[in-house]
Backbone as a chain_set.jsonl record, in Angstrom:
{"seq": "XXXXXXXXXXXXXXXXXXXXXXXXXXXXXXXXXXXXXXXXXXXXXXXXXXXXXXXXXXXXXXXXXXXXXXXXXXXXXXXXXXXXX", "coords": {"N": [[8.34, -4.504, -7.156], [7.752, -2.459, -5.148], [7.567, -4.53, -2.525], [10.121, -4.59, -2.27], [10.358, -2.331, -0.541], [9.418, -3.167, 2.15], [10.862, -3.817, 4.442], [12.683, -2.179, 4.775], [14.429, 0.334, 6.553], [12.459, 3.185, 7.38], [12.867, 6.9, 6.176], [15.121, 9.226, 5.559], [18.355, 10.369, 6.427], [20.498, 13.427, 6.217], [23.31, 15.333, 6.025], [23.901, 17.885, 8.44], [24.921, 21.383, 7.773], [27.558, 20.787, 7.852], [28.197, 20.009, 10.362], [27.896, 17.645, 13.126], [25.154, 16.934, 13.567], [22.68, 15.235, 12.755], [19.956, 15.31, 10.129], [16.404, 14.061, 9.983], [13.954, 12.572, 8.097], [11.148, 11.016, 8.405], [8.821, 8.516, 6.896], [5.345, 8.528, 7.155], [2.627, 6.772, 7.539], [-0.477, 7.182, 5.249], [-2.858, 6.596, 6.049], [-5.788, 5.739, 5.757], [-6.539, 4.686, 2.931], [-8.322, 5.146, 0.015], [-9.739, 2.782, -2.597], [-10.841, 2.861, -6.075], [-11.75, 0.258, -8.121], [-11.675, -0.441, -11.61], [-14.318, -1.612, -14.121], [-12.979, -3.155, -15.796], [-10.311, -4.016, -14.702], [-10.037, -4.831, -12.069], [-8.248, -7.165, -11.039], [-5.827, -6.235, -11.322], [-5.86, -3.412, -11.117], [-6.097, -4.272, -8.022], [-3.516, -5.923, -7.334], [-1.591, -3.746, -8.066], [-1.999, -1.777, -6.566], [-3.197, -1.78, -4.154], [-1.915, -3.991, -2.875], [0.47, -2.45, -2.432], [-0.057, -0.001, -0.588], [-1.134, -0.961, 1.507], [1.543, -2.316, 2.354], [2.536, 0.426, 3.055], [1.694, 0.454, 5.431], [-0.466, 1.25, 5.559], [-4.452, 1.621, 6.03], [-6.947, 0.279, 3.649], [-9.596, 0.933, 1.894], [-11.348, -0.851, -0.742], [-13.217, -0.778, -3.58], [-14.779, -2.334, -5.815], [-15.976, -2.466, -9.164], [-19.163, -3.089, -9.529], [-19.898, -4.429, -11.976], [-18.114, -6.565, -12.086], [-18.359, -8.362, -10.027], [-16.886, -10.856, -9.127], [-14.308, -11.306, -9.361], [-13.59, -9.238, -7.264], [-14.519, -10.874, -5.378], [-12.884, -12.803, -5.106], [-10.53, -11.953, -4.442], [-10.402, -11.044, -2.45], [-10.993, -13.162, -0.91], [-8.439, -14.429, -0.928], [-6.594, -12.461, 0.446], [-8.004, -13.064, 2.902], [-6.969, -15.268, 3.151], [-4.271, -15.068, 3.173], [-3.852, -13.72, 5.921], [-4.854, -11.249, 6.139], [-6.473, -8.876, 8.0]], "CA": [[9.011, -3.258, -6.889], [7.314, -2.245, -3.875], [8.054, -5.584, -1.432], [11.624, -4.175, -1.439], [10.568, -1.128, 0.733], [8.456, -3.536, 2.701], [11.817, -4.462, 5.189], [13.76, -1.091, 4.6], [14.034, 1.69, 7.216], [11.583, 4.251, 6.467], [13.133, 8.255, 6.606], [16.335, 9.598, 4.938], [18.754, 11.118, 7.12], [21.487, 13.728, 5.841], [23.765, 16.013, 7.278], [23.519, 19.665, 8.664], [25.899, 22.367, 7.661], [28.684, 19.483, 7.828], [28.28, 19.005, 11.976], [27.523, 15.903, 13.593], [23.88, 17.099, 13.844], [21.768, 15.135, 11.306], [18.356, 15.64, 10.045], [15.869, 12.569, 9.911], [12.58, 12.735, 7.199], [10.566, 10.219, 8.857], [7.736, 8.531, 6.224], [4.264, 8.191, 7.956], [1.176, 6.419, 6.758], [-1.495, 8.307, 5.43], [-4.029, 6.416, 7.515], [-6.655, 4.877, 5.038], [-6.387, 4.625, 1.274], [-9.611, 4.679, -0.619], [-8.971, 2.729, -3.932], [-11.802, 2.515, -6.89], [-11.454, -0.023, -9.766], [-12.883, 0.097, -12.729], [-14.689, -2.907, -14.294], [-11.722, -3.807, -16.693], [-9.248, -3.942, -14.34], [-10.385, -4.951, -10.646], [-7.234, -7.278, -10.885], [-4.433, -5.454, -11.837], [-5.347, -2.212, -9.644], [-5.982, -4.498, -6.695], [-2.394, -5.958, -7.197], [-0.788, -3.181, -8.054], [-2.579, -0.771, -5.619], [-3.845, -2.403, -2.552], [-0.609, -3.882, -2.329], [1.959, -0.955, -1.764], [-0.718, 1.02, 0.482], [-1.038, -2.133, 2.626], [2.981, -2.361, 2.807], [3.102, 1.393, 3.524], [0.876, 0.796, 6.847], [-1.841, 1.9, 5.636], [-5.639, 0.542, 5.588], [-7.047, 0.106, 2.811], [-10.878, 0.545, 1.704], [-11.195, -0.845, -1.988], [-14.415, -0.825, -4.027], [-14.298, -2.913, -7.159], [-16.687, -2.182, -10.05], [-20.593, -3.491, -9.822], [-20.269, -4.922, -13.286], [-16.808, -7.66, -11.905], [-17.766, -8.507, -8.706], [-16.221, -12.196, -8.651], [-12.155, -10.653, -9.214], [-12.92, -8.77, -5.903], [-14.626, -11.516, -4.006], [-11.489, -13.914, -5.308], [-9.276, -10.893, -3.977], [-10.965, -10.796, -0.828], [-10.794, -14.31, -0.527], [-7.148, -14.196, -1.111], [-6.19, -11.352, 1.745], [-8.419, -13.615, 4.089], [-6.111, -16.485, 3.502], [-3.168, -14.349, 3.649], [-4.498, -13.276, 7.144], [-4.932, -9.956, 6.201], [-8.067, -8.344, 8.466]], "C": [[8.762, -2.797, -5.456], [7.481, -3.026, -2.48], [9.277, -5.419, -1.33], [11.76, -3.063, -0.81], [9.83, -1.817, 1.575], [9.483, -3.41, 4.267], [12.672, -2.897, 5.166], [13.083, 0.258, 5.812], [13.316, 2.623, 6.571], [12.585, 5.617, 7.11], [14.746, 8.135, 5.595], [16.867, 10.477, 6.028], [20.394, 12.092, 6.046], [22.231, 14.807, 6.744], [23.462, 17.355, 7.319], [24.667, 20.493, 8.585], [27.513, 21.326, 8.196], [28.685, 19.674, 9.737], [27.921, 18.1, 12.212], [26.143, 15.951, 13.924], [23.31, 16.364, 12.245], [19.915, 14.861, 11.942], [17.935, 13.925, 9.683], [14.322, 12.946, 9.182], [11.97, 11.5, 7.551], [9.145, 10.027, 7.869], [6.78, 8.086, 7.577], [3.077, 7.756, 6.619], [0.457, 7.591, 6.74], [-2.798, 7.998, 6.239], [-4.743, 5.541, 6.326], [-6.96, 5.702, 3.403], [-7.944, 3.674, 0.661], [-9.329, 4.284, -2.11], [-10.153, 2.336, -4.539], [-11.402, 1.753, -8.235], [-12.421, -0.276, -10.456], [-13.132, -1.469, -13.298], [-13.77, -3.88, -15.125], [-10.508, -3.866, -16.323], [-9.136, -4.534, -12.993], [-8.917, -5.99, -10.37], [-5.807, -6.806, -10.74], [-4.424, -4.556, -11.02], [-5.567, -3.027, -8.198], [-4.801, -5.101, -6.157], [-0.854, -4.904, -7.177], [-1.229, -1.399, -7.258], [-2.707, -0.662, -4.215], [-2.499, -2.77, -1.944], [0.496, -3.137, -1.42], [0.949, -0.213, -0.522], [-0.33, -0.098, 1.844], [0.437, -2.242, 3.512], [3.244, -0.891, 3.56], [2.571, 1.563, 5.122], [-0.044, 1.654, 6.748], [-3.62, 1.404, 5.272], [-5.993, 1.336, 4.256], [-8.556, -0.235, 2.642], [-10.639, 0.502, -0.2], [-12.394, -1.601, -2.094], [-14.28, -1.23, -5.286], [-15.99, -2.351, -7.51], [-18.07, -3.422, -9.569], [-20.655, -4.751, -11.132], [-18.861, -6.733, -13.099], [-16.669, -7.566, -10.488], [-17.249, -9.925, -8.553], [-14.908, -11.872, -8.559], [-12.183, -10.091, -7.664], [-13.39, -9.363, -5.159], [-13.011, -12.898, -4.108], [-10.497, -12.7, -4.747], [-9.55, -11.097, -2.22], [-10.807, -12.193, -0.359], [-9.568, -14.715, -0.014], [-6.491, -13.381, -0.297], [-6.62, -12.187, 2.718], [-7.413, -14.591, 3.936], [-4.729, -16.02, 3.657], [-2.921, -14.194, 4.804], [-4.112, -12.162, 7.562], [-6.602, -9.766, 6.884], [-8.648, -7.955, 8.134]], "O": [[9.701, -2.809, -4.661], [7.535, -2.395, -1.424], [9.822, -5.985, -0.383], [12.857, -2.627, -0.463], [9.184, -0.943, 2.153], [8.898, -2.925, 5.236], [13.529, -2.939, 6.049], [11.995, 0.822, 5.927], [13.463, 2.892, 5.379], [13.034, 5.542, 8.254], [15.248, 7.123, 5.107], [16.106, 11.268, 6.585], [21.161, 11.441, 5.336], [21.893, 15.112, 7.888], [22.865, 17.951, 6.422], [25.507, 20.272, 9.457], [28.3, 21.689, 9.071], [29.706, 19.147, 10.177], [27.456, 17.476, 11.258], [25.764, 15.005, 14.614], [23.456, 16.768, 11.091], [19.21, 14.578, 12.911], [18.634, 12.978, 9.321], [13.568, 13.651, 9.853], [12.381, 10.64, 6.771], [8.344, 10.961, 7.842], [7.158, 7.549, 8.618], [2.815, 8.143, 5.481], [0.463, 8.567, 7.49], [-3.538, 8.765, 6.855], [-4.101, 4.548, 5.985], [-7.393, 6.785, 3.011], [-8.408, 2.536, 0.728], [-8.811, 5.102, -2.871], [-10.792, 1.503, -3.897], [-10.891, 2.303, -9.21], [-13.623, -0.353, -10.201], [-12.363, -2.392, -13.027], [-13.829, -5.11, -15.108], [-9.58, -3.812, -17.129], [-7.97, -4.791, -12.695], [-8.331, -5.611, -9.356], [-4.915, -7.18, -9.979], [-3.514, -4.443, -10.199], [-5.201, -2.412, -7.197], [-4.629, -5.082, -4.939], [0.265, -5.044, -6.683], [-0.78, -0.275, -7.482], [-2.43, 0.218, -3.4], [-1.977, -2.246, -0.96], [1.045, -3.226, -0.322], [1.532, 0.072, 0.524], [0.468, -0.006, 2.776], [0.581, -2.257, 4.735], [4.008, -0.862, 4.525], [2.891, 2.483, 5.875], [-0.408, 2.551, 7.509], [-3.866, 0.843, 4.204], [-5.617, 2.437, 3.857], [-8.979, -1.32, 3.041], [-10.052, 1.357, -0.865], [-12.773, -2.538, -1.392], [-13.621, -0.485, -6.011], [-16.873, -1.993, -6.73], [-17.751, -4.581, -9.304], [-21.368, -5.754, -11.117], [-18.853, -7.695, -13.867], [-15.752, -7.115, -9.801], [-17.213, -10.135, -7.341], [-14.335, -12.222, -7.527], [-11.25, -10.287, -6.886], [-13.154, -9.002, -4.006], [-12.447, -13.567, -3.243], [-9.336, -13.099, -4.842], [-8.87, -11.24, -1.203], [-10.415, -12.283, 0.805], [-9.458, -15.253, 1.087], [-5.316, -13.744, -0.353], [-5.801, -12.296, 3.63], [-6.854, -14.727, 5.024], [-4.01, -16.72, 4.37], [-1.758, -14.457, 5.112], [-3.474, -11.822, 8.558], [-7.624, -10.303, 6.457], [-9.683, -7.736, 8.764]]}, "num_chains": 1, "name": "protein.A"}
């Protein structure tokens, strides 16, 4: 769902009181996305979390659960070969 806004202009433009003046809603990153998963899930929210932030231009600090740390060093592994930083 999300890799089809990856390529798409960001902002909506519409018009103003019908003149040739239009408005422009420009999206902006929020800057850095702190994401926590929980020990029964460290997959699933790091695909369906990390993901979209990443696409929106935004970093991304994500802290997997204590109790499943191999899912987030295989995640982490997986972004490095991507050649995500």
């Amino acid at each position: 769902h999300f890799a089809g806004y990856v390529d798409k202009p960001h902002g909506v433009s519409t018009p103003v009181n019908g003149s040739f003046d239009i408005n422009l809603i420009e999206r902006q990153p929020y800057g850095v996305v702190g994401i926590i998963a929980p020990w029964n899930g460290a997959p699933a929210v790091a695909a369906s979390c990390v993901a979209p932030a990443l696409a929106a231009g935004n970093a991304v600090v994500f802290k997997p659960s204590e109790l499943a740390p191999l899912a987030a060093l295989r995640f982490g592994e997986l972004c490095i070969e991507a050649g995500l930083p």
